[in-house]
N, CA, C and O of each residue as an XYZ file, in Angstrom:
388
protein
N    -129.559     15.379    160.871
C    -129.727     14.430    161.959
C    -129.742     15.190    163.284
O    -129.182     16.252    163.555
N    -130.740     14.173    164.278
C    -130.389     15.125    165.502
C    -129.683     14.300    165.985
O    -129.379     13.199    165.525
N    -129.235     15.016    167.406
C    -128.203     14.094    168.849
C    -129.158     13.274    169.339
O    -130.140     13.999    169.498
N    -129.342     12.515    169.565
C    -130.279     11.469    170.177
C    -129.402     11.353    171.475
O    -128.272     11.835    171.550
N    -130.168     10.509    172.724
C    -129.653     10.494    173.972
C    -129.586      8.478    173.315
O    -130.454      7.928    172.637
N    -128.590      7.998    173.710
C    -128.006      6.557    173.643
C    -128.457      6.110    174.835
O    -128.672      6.978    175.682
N    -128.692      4.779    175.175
C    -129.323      4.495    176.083
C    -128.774      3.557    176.938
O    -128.940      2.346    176.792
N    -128.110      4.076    177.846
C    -127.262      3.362    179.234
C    -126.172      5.096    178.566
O    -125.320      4.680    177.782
N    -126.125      5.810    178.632
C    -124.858      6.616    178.063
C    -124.507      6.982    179.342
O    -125.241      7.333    180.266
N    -122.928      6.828    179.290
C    -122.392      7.441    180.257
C    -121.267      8.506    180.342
O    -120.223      8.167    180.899
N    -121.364      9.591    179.911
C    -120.899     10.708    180.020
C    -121.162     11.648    178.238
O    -121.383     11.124    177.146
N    -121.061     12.688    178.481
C    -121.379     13.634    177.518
C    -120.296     14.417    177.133
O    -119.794     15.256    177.880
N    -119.831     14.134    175.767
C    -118.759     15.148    175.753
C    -118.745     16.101    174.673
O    -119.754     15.995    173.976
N    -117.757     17.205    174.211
C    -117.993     18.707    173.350
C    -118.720     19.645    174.101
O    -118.639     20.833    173.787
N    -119.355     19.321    174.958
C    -120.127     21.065    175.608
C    -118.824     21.697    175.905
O    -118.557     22.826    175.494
N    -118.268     21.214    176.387
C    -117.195     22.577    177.169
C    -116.451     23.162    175.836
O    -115.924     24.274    175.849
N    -116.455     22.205    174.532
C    -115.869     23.095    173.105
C    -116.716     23.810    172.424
O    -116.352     24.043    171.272
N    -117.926     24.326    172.805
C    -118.586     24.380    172.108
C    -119.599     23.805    171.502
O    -120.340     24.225    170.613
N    -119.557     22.690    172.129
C    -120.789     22.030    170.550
C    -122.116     21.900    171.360
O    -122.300     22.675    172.299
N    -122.986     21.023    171.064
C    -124.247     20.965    171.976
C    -124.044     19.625    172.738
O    -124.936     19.064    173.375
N    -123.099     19.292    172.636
C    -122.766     17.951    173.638
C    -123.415     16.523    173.018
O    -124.513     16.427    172.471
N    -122.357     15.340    173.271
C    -122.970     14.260    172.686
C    -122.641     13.419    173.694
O    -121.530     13.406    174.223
N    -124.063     12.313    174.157
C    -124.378     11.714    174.892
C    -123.534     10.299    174.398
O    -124.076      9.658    173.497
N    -122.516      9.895    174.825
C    -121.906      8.543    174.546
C    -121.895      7.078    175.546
O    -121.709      7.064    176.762
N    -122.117      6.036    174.775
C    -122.278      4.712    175.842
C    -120.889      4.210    175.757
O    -120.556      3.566    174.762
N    -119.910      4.485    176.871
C    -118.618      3.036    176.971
C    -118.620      2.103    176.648
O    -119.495      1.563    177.325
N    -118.061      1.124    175.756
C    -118.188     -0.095    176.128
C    -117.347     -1.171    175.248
O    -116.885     -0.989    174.122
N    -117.279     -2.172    175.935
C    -115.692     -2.941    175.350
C    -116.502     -3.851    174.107
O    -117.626     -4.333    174.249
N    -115.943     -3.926    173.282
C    -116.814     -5.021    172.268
C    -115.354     -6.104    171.516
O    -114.207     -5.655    171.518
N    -115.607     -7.178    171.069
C    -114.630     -7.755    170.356
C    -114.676     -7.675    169.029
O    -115.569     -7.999    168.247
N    -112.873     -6.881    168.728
C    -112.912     -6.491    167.099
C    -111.998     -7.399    166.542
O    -110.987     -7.880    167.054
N    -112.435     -7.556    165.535
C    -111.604     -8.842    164.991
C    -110.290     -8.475    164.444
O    -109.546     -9.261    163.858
N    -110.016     -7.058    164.702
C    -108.404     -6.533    164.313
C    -108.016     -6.424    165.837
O    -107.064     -7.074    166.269
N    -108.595     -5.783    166.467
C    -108.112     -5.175    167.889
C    -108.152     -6.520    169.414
O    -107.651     -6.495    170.539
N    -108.790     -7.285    168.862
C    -109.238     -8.483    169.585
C    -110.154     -8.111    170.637
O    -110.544     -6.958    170.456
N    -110.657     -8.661    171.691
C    -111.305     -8.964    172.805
C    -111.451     -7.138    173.705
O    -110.521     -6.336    173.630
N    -112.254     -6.946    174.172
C    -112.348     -5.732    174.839
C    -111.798     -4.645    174.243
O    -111.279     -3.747    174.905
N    -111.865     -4.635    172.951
C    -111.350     -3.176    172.537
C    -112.475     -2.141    173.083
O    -113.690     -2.335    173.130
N    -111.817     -1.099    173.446
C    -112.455      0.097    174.154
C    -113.184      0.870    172.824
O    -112.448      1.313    171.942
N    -115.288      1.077    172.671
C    -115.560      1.605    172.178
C    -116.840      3.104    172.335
O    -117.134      3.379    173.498
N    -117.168      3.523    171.793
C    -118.101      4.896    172.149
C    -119.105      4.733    171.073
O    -118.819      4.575    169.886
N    -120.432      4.788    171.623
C    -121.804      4.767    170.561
C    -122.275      5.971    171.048
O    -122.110      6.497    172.149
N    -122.765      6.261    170.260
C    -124.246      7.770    170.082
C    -125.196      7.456    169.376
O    -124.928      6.494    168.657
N    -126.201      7.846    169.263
C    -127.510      8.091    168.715
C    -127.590      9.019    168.052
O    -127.072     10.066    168.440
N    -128.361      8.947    166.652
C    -128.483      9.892    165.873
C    -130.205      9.814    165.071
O    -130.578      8.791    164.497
N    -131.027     10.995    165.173
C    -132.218     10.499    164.818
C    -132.536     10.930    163.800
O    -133.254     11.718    164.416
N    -132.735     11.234    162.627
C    -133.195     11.694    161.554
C    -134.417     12.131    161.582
O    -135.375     11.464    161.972
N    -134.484     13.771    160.994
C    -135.465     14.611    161.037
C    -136.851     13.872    159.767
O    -136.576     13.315    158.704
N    -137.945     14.052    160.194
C    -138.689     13.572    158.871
C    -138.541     13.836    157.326
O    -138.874     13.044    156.445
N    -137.911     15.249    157.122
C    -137.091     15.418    155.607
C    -135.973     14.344    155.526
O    -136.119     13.787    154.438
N    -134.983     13.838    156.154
C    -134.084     12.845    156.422
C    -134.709     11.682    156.068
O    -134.298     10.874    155.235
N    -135.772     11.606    156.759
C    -135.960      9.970    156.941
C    -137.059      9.413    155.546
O    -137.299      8.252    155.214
N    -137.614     10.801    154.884
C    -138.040     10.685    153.613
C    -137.327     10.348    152.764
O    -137.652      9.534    151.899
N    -135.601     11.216    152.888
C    -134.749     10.783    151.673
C    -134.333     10.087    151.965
O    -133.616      9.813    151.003
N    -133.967      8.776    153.331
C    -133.215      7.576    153.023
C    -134.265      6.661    152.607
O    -133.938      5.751    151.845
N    -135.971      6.797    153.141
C    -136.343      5.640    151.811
C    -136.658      5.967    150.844
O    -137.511      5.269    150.297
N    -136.254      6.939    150.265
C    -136.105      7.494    148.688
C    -134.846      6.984    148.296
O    -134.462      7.283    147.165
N    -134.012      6.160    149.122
C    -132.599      5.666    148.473
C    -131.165      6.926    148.777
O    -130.049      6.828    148.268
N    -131.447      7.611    149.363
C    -130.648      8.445    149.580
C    -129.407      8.152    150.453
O    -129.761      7.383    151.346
N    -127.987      8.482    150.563
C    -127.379      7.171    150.932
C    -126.820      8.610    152.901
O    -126.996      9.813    153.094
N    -126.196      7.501    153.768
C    -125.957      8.503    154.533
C    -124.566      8.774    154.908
O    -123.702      7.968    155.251
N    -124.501     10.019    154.787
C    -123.074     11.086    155.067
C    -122.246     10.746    156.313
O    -122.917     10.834    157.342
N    -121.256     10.463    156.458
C    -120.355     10.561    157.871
C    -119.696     11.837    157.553
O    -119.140     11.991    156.466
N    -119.741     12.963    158.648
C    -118.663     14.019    158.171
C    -117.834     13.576    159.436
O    -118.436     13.121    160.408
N    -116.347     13.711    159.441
C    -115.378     13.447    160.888
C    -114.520     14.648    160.095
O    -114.337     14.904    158.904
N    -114.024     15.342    161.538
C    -113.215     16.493    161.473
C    -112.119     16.048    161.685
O    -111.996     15.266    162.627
N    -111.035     16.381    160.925
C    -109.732     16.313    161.010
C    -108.984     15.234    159.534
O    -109.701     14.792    158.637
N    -108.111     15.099    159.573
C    -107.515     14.169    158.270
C    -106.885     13.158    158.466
O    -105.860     12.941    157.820
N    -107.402     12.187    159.523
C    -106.951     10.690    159.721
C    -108.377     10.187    160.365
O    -108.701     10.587    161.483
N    -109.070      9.449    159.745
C    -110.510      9.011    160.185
C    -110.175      7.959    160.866
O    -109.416      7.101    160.418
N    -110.789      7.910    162.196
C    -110.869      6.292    162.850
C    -111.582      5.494    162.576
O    -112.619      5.732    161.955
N    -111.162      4.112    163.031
C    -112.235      3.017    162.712
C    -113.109      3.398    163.309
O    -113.017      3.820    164.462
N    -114.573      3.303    162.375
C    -115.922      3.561    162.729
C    -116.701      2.158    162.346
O    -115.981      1.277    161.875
N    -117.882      1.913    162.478
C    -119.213      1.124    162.158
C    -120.407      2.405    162.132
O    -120.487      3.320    162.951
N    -121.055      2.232    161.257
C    -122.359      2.904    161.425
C    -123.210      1.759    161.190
O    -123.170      0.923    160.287
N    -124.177      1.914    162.421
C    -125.546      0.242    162.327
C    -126.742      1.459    162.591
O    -126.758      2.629    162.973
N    -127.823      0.321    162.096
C    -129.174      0.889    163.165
C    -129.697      0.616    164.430
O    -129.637     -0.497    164.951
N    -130.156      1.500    164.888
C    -130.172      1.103    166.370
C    -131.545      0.228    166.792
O    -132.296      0.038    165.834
N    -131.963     -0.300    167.991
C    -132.594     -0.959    167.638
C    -134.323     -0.258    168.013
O    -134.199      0.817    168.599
N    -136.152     -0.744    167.741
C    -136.693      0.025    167.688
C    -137.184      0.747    169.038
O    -137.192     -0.101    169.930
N    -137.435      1.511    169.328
C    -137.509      1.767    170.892
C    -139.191      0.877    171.032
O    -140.126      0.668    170.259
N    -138.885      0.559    172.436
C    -140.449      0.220    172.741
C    -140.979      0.783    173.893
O    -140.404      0.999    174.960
N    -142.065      0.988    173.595
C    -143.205      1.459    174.166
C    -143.402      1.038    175.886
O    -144.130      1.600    176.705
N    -142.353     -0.312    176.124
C    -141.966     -0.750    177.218
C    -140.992     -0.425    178.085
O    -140.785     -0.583    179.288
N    -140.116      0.370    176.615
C    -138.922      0.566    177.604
C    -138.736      2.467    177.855
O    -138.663      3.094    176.798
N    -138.687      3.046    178.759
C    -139.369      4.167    178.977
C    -137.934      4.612    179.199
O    -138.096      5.440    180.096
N    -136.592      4.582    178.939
C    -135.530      4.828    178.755
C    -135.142      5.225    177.262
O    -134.463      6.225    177.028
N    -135.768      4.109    175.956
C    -135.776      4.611    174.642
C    -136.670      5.841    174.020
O    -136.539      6.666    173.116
N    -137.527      5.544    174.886
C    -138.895      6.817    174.867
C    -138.321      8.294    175.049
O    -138.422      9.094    174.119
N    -137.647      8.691    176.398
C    -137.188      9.210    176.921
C    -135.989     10.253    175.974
O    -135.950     11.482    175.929
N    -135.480      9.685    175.584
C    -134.163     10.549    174.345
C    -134.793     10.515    173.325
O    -134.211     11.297    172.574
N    -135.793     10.013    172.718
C    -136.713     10.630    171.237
C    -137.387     11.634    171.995
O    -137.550     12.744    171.488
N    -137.824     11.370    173.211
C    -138.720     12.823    173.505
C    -138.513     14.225    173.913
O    -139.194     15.232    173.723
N    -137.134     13.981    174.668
C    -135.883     15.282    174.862
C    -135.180     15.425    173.262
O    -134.754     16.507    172.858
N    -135.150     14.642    172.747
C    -134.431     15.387    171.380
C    -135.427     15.850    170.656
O    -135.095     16.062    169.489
N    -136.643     16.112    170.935
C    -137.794     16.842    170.058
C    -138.010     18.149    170.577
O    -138.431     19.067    169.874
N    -137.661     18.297    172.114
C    -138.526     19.360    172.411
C    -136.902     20.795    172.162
O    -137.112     21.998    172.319
């Protein structure tokens, strides 16, 4: 998978550890354990065309998280970029070059 740029993201974090930095969106959502405004972080992730061959070949997809207490996560799909919106355009076209 690549880093995709998320779209409204507001701040980038891991460059200063090392990593290649990941573009994250803030934002409060309601969890039905945590209730009303729980504080959450989205990224983008794009799958290379070998990737995106084996998930519709049924291939299922990997979460790796570092360390040995995993947080609550969701993994969804995001939604399709359009051709209108020149913000979704924009992070498929920096994560290619």
């Amino acid at each position: 998978m690549q880093i995709g740029v998320i779209q409204g993201a507001t701040r980038i974090v891991g460059k200063s550890q090392g990593y290649n930095g990941l573009p994250i969106r803030d934002e409060a959502i309601h969890c039905t354990v945590n209730g009303p405004d729980t504080p959450a972080m989205v990224t983008a992730w794009l799958p290379t065309p070998a990737e995106l061959a084996a998930l519709n070949a049924g291939a299922a997809v990997h979460v790796r998280i570092l360390g040995r207490t995993p947080p609550p996560m969701a993994v969804e799909v995001g939604p399709v970029p359009s051709i209108d919106d020149r913000e979704s355009l924009d992070g498929r076209e920096a994560d290619r070059a």
